[in-house]
C-alpha positions as CSV (number, residue, x, y, z in Angstrom):
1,X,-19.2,-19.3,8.9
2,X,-20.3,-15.4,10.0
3,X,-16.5,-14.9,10.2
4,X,-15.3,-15.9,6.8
5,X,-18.4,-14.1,5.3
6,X,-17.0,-11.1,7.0
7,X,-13.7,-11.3,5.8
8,X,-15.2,-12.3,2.5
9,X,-16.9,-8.8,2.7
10,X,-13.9,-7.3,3.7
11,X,-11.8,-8.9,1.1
12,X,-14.2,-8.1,-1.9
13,X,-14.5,-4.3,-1.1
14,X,-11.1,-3.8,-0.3
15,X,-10.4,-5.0,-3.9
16,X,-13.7,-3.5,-5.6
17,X,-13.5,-0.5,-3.7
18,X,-17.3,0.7,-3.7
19,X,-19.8,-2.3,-3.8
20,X,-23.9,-2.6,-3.6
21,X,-25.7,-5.1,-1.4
22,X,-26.8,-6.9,-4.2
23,X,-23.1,-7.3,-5.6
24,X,-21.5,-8.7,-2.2
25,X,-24.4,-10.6,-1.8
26,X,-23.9,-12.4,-5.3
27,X,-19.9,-12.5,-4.4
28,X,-20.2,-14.2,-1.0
29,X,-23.4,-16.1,-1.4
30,X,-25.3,-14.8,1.1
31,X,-28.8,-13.3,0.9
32,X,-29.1,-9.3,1.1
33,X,-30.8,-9.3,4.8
34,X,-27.9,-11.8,5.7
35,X,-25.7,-8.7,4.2
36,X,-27.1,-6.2,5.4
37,X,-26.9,-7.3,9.0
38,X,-23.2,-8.1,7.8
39,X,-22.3,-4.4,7.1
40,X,-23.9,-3.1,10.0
41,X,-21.9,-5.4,12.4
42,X,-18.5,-4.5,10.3
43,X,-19.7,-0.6,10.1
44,X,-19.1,-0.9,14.1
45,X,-16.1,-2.6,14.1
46,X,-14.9,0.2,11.9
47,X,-13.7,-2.1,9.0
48,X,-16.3,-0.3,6.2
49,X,-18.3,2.6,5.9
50,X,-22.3,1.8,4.3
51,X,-23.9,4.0,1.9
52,X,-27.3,3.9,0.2
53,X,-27.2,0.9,-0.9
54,X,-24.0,-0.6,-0.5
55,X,-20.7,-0.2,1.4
56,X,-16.5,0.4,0.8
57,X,-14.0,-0.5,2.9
58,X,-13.5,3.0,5.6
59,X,-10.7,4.4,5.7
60,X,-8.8,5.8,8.4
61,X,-10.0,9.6,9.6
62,X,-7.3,12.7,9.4
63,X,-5.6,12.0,6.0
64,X,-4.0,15.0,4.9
65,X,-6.1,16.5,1.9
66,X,-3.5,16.0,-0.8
67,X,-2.1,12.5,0.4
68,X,-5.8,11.1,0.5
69,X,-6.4,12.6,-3.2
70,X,-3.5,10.8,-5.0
71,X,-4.4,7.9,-2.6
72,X,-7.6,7.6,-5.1
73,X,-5.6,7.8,-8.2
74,X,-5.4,4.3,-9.7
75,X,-6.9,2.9,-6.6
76,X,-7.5,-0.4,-8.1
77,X,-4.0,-1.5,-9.7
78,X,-2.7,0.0,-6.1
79,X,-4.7,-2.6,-4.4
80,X,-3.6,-5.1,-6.5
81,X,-0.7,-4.4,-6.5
82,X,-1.3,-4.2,-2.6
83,X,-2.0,-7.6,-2.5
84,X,0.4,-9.1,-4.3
85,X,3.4,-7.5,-1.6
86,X,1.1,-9.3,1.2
87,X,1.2,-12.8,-0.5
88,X,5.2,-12.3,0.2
89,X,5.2,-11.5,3.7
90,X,6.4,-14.1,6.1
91,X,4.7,-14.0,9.7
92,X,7.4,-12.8,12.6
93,X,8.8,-11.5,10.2
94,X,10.9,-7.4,10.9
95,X,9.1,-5.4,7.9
96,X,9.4,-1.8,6.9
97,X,6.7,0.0,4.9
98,X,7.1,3.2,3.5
99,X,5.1,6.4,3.7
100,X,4.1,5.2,-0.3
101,X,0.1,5.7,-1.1
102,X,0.5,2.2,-2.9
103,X,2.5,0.9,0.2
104,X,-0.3,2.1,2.1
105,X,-2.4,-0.7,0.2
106,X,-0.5,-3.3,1.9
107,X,-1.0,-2.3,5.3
108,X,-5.1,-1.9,4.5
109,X,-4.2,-5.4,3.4
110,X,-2.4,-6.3,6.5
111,X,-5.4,-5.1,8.5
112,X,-8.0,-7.4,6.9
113,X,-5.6,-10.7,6.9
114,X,-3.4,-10.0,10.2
115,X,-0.4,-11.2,10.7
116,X,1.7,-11.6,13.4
117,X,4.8,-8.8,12.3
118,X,6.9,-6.4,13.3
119,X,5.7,-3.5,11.5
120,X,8.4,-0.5,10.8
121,X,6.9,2.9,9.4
122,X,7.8,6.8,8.9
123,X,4.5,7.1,7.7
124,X,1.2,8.1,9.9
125,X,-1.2,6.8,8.5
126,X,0.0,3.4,8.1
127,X,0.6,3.4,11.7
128,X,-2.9,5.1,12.6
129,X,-4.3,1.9,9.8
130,X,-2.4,-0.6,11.6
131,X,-2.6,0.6,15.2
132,X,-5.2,-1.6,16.9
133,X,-4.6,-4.6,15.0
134,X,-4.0,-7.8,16.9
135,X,-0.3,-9.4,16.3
136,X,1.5,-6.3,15.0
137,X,4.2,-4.5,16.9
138,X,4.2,-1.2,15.2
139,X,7.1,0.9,15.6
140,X,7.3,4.8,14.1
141,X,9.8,6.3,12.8
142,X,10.8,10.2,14.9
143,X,11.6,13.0,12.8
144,X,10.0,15.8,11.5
145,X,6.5,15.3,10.2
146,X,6.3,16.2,6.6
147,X,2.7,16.8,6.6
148,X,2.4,16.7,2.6
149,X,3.0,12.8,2.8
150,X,2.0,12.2,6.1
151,X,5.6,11.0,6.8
152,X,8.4,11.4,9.5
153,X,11.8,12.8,7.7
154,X,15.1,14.1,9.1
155,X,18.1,13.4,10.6
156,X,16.2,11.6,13.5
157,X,14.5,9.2,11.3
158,X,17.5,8.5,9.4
159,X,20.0,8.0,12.7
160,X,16.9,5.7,13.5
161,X,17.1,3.6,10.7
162,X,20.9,3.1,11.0
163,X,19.9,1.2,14.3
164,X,17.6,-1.3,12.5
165,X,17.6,-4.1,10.5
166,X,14.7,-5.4,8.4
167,X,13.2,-8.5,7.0
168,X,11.6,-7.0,3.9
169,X,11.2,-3.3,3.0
170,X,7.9,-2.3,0.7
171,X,8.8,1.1,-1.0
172,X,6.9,3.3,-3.0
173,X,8.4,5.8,-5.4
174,X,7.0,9.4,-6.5
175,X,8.1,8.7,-10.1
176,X,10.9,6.3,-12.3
177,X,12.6,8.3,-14.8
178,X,13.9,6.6,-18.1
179,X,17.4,6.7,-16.1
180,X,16.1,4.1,-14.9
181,X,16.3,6.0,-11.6
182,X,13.9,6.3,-8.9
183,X,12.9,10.2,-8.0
184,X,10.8,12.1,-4.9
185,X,9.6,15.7,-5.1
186,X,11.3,16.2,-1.5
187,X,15.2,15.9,-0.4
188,X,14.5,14.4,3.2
189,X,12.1,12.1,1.4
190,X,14.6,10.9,-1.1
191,X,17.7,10.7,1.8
192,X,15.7,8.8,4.0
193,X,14.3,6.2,0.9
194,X,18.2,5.7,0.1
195,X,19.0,5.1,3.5
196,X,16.0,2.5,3.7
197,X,16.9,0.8,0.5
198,X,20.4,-0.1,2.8
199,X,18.7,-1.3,6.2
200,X,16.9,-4.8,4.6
201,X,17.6,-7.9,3.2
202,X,14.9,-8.0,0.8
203,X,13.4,-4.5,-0.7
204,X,10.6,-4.5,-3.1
205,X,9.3,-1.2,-5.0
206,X,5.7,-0.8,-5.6
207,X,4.4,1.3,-7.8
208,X,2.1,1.9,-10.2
209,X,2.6,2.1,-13.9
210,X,1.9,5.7,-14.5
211,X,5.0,6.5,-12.1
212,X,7.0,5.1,-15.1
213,X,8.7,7.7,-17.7
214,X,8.6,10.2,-15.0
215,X,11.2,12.7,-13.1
216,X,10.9,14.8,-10.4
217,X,13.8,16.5,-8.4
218,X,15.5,14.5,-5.9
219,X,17.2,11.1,-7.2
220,X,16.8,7.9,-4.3
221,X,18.6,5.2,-6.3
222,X,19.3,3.8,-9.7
223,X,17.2,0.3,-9.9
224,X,19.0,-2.9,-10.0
225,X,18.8,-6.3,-10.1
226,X,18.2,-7.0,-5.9
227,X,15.5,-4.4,-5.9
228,X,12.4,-6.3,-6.7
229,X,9.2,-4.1,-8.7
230,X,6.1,-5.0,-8.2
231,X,3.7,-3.3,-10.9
232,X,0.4,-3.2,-12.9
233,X,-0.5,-4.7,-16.0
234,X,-0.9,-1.0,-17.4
235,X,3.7,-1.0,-18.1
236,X,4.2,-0.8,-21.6
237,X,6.3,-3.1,-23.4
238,X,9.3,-0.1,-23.9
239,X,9.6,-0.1,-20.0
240,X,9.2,-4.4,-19.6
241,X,12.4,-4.6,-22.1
242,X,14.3,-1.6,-20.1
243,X,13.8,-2.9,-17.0
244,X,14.9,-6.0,-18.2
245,X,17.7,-4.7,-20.1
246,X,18.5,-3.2,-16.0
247,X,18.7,-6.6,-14.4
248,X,14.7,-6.3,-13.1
249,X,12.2,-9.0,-14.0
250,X,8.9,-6.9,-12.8
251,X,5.8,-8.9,-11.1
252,X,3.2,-7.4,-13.7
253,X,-0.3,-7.5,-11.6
254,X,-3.7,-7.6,-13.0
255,X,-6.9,-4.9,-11.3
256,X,-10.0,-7.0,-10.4
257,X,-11.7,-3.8,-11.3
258,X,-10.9,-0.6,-13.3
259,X,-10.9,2.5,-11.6
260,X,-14.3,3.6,-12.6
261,X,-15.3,1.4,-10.1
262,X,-12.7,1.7,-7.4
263,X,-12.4,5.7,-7.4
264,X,-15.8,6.1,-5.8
265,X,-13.9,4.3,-2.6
């Protein structure tokens, strides 16, 4: 019973993002003694952080400034979004996630639910997330540490990958432009997203639907058909039918919470 209340804790603030006492009480059925005990057991396993009056799910300590800012940005269709990848994710299964802040929702995701994987990265802080986590083999990508992203790039990460083969890849993208083309703001970024789009039998993109109708320098691939998209609610119809019109058929996922609520996480 006290562990499926704590992962029924875990589970609601990880989707809610900031929560009172009262709130996870009403959520889990528990009383607010019975949830404040709760917190302070899960505070020391490090899996949330309490405030005055209530509690979010704590994240991981040295986040680079600027990755940890657009982390926040539409923090709740991220999570769901986040979510929906995990329901797809077979156990002993090889999987690659990228150095994406929404990808980064699926490993806070494999952290509350573990599985037992094989867990590829070039990012850090998925790895520092998923580190200690019972039944994951984490392996990290070498390279150069592009410190913006908190991700390993280079010609070492991408001689790596040619050495691999994956299960399932989860990729972010820093915007889609109406090429229907995904884009990064950085050329060892976008090399090394091409060359992981080649290394797995299943790839998925998630992303957000503000990251639609937008360009930045460096072109990673034109979507198509086998690359799977995983969005929120928030596409407008225009992009639905052009994706369409491009051979995708995009998971649309619905935020348990708007981000009012979730950008206090």
């Amino acid at each position: 019973m006290k562990d499926d209340r704590f992962s029924a804790i875990r589970q609601h603030l990880y989707s809610r993002g900031y929560s009172s006492i009262q709130e996870i009480a009403d959520t889990v059925g528990a009383s607010p003694a019975t949830i404040r005990r709760d917190l302070l057991a899960l505070e020391a396993e490090g899996a949330v952080s309490r405030t005055h009056g209530g509690a979010r799910i704590a994240e991981s300590a040295g986040i680079e400034v600027a990755f940890e800012a657009r982390e926040q940005r539409h923090l709740s269709a991220k999570r769901a979004i986040g979510d929906a990848a995990f329901e797809t994710i077979v156990p002993h299964s090889a999987i690659f996630l990228d150095a994406g802040t929404t990808v980064l929702q699926v490993a806070r995701r494999i952290r509350l639910n573990p599985l037992p994987l094989s867990v590829f990265t070039n990012c850090v802080t998925v790895a520092q997330v998923l580190m200690d986590v019972r039944d994951l083999k984490i392996t990290l990508l070498g390279g150069h540490l592009r410190p913006q992203n908190a991700s390993m790039v280079g010609s070492l990460a991408e001689d790596m990958l040619d050495r691999l083969w994956f299960d399932r890849l989860f990729l972010g993208a820093g915007a889609i432009g109406e090429d229907c083309c995904l884009y990064s703001l950085d050329e060892y970024e976008a090399r090394l997203n091409e060359k992981m789009l080649s290394r797995a039998a299943t790839r998925t993109l998630l992303v957000d639907s503000s990251k639609f109708g937008q360009r930045l320098t460096y072109r990673v691939a034109r979507l198509s058909a086998d690359v799977g998209i995983i969005t929120d609610e928030g596409l407008d119809a225009g992009w639905s039918s052009r994706l369409k019109e491009a051979g995708c058929n995009p998971l649309l996922v619905r935020s348990p919470a708007n981000d009012s609520l979730s950008g206090a996480a």
